[in-house]
C-alpha positions as CSV (number, residue, x, y, z in Angstrom):
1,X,119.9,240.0,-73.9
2,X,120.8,237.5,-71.4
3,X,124.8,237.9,-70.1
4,X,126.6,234.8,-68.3
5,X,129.3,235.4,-65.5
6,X,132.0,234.3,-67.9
7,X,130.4,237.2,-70.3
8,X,130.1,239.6,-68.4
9,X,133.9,238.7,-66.9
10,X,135.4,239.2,-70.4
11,X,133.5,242.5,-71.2
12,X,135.5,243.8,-67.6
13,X,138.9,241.7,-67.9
14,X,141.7,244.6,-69.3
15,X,139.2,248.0,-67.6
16,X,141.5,250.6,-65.8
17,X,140.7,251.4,-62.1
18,X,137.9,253.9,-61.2
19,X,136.4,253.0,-64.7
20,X,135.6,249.2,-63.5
21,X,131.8,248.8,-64.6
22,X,129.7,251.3,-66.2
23,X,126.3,252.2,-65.0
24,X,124.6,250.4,-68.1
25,X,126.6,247.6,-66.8
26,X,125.7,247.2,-63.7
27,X,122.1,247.2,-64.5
28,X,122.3,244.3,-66.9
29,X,124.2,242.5,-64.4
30,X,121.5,242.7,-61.8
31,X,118.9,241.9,-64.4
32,X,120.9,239.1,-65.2
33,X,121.3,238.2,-61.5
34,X,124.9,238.9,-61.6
35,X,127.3,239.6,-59.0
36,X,130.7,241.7,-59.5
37,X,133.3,242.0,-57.0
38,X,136.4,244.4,-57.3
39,X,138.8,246.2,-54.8
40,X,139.1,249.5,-54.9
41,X,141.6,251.4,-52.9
42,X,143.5,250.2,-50.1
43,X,140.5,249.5,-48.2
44,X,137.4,248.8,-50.0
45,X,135.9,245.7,-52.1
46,X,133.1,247.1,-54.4
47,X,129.7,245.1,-55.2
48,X,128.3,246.2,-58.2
49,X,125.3,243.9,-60.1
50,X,122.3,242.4,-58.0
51,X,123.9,243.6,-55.1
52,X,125.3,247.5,-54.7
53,X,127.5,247.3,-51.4
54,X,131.4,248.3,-50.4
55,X,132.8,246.3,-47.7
56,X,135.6,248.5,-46.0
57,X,138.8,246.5,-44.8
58,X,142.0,246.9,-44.7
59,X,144.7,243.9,-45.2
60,X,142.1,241.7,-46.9
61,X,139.5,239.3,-45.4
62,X,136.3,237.3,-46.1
63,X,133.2,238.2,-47.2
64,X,130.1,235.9,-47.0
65,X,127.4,235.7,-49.1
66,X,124.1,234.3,-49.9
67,X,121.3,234.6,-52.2
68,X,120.0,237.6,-50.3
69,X,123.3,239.6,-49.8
70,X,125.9,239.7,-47.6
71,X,126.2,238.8,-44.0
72,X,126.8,241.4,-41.5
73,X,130.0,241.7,-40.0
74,X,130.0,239.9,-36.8
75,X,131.7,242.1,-34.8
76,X,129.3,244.8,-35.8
77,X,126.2,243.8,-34.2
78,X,125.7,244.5,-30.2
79,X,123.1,241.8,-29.9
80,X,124.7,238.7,-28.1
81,X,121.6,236.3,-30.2
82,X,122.3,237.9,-33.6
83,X,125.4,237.7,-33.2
84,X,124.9,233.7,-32.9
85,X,122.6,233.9,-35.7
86,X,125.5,235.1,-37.6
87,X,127.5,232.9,-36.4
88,X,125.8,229.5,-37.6
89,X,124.8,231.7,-40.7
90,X,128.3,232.3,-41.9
91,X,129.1,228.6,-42.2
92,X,126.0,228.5,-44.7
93,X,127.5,231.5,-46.5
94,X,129.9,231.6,-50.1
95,X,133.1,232.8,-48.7
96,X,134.9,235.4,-50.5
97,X,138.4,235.6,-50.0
98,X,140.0,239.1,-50.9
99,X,143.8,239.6,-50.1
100,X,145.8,242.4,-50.0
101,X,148.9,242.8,-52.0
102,X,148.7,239.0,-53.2
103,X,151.0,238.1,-56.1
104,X,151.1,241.2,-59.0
105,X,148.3,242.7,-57.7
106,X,147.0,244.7,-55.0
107,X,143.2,242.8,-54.5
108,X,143.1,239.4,-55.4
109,X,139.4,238.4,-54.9
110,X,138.8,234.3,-55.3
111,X,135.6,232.5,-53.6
112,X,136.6,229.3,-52.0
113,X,134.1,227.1,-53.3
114,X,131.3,229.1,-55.1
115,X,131.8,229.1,-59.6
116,X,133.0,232.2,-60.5
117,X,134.4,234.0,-63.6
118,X,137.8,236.3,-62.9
119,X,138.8,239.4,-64.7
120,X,141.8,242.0,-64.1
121,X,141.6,245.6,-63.3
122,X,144.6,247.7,-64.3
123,X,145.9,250.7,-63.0
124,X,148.4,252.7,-65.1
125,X,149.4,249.2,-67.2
126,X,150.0,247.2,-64.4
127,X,147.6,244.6,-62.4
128,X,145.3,245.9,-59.4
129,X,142.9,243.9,-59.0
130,X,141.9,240.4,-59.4
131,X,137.8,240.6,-59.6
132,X,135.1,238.3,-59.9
133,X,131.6,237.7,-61.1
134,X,129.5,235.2,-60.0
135,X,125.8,234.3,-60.7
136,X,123.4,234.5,-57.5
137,X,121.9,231.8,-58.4
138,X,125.1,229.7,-57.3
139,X,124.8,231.3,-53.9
140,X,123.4,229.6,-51.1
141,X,119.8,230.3,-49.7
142,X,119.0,231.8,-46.1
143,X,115.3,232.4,-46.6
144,X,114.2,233.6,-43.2
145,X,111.3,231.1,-42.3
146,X,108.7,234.0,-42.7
147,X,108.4,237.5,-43.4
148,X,108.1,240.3,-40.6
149,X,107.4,238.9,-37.3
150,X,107.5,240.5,-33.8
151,X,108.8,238.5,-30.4
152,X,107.4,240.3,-27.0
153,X,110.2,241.3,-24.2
154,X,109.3,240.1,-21.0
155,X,111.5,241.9,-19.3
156,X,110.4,243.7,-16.0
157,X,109.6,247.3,-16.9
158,X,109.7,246.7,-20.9
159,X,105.8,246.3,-20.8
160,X,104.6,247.1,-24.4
161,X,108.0,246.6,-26.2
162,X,108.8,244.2,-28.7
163,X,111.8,243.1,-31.2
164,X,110.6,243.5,-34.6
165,X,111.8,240.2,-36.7
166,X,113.0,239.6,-40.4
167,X,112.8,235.6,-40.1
168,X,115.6,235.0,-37.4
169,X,117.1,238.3,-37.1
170,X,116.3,241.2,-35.1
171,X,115.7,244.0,-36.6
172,X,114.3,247.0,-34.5
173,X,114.0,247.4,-31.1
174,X,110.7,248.6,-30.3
175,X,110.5,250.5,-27.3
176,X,107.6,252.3,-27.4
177,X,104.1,250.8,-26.4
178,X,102.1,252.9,-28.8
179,X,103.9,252.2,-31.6
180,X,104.7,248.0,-30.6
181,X,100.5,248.2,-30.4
182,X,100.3,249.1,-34.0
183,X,102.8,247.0,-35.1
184,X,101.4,243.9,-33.1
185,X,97.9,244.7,-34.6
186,X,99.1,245.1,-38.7
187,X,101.2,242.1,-38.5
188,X,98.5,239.5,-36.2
189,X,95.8,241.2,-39.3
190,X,98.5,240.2,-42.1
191,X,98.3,237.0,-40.8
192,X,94.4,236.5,-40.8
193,X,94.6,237.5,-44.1
């Protein structure tokens, strides 16, 4: 049986912390292509549903979503050109705002634009956390132009190595000529096929 966010929102609204969403729960929300968002701690937001992710962070921030989970975290990535990637990416992206100590509660999660449905989390009778759901479907779309894909390095001395693509982003490093050869020949065969 088919759950909406607003559903699936009233089911959770009234759960104590650290019993947010069951198991069962979860599931149905992923078959339903459901996303649940809840803090937990001082420092985490939760993703339970079609996507099963913690973002750490302390004193709130933003989360960014799309259709095929969330964007990595800027500052994370070493690679000056991903980190580019990100950066037009993330103005493509749902933003998810999740503040600290907001109000009566500790998390107070609210996209900025995307349709959501809210729900509370207490902890011992009083508010937490201000969670949402929200149905991938209303998330925007960053389908990478193409499956795997691999880019040569020209770089003198890198003879035989290769970046191994998803779409636009870099993936793996491949540093080994052997193993680039291999993955150069199954990919130019998938294409063939």
């Amino acid at each position: 049986m088919s759950m909406t966010k607003e559903a699936l929102a009233a089911l959770l609204n009234g759960r104590e912390y650290s019993n947010e969403i069951t198991r069962e729960e979860a599931k149905q929300a992923k078959a339903d292509g459901l996303i649940v968002l809840f803090g937990y701690s001082d420092d985490n937001i939760e993703i339970r549903g079609a996507f099963h992710d913690e973002v750490c962070m302390n004193d709130g921030g933003e989360i960014f979503l799309h259709r095929g989970g969330i964007l990595p975290d800027y500052e994370s990535i070493d690679c000056p050109e991903c980190q580019n990637r990100v950066e037009k990416d993330e103005k493509k992206c749902a933003v998810i705002e999740c503040k600290w100590s907001e109000g009566d509660y500790s998390w107070f999660i609210q996209p900025r634009v995307t349709p959501f449905a809210p729900f509370d989390i207490m902890k011992d009778g009083e508010k937490f956390c201000r969670g949402v759901v929200i149905a991938v479907a209303d998330l925007p779309s960053l389908t990478p132009k193409s499956r795997f894909s691999y880019v040569n390095v020209t770089s003198p001395g890198a003879e035989g190595t290769i970046n191994l693509m998803w779409g636009d982003y870099p993936i793996q490093w491949i540093n080994s000529p052997e193993i680039a050869a291999g993955i150069k020949e199954f990919l130019d065969g998938e294409k063939k096929s």
